[in-house]
N, C-alpha and C positions, 0 to 999 in steps of 0.2 A: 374399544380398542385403546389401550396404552400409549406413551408415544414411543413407548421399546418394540411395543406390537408393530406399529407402526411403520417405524426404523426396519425392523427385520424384515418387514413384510416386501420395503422398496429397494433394500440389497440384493432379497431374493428374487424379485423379478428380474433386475439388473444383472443378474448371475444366470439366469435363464436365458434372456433374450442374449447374451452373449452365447452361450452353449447354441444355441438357436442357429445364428448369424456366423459363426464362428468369429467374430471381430469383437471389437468393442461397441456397444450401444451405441447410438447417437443419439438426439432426442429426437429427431425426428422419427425414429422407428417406434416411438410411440403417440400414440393420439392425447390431444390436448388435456382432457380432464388428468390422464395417467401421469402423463408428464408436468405437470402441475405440483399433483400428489407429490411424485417422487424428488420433486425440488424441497416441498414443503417441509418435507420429513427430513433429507439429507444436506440441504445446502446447494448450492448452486451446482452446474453438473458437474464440474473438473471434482467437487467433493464429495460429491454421490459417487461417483467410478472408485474413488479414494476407499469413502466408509464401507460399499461394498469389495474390496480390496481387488478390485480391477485395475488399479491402475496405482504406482508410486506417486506418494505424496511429495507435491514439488518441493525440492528446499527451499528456503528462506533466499539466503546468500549463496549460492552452489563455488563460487569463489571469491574466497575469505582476502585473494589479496586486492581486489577491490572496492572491498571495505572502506566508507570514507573514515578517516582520522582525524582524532581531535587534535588539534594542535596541545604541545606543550603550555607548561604553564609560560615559561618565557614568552614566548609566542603570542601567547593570548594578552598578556602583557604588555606586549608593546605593539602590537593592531589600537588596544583601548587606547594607547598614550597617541598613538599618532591620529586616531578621531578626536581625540579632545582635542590636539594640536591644531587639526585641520576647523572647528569649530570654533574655537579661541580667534585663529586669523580670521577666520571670517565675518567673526562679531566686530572685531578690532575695526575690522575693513570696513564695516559701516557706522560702525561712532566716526571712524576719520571722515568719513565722504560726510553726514551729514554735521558733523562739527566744521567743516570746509565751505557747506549750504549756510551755517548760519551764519559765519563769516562775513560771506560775500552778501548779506541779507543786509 
């Protein structure tokens, strides 16, 4: 068998046992070897119910306006400037403290 053999062979069971059940599959209405098979062939179940065209494929993003955003280039711009900033003092901060140790040494 093909792996298109294959493929059609566990959409069509999947299209069966719904006509069957009148529902949609679960996996449990099938015994472990079969259920196995029909992973192996289709993908995990939500995409076996998919490729057997039981069920709509989830969108990605289903709403676009909480999309995260890149910040502008200004933006990006000045985050980098004020890390350097914050790095700078902090280097600074410790040449003073141990120029201060050597000092008092």
């Amino acid at each position: 068998m093909t792996q298109e053999e294959k493929k059609l062979w566990a959409q069509e069971l999947l299209r069966e046992k719904q006509e069957e059940l009148g529902r949609l599959p679960k996996k449990e209405d099938f015994d472990d070897a079969t259920r196995s098979r029909i992973k192996s062939f289709l993908g995990p179940w939500p995409r076996a119910l998919e490729a057997a065209g039981l069920k709509e494929p989830k969108l990605k993003n289903p709403n676009p306006k909480k999309k995260k955003r890149c910040g502008s280039e200004k933006n990006v711009l000045i985050t980098a400037m004020h890390k350097l900033e914050k790095q700078r003092a902090k280097k600074e901060k410790t040449t003073n403290h141990n120029s201060l140790r050597r000092q008092q040494k």
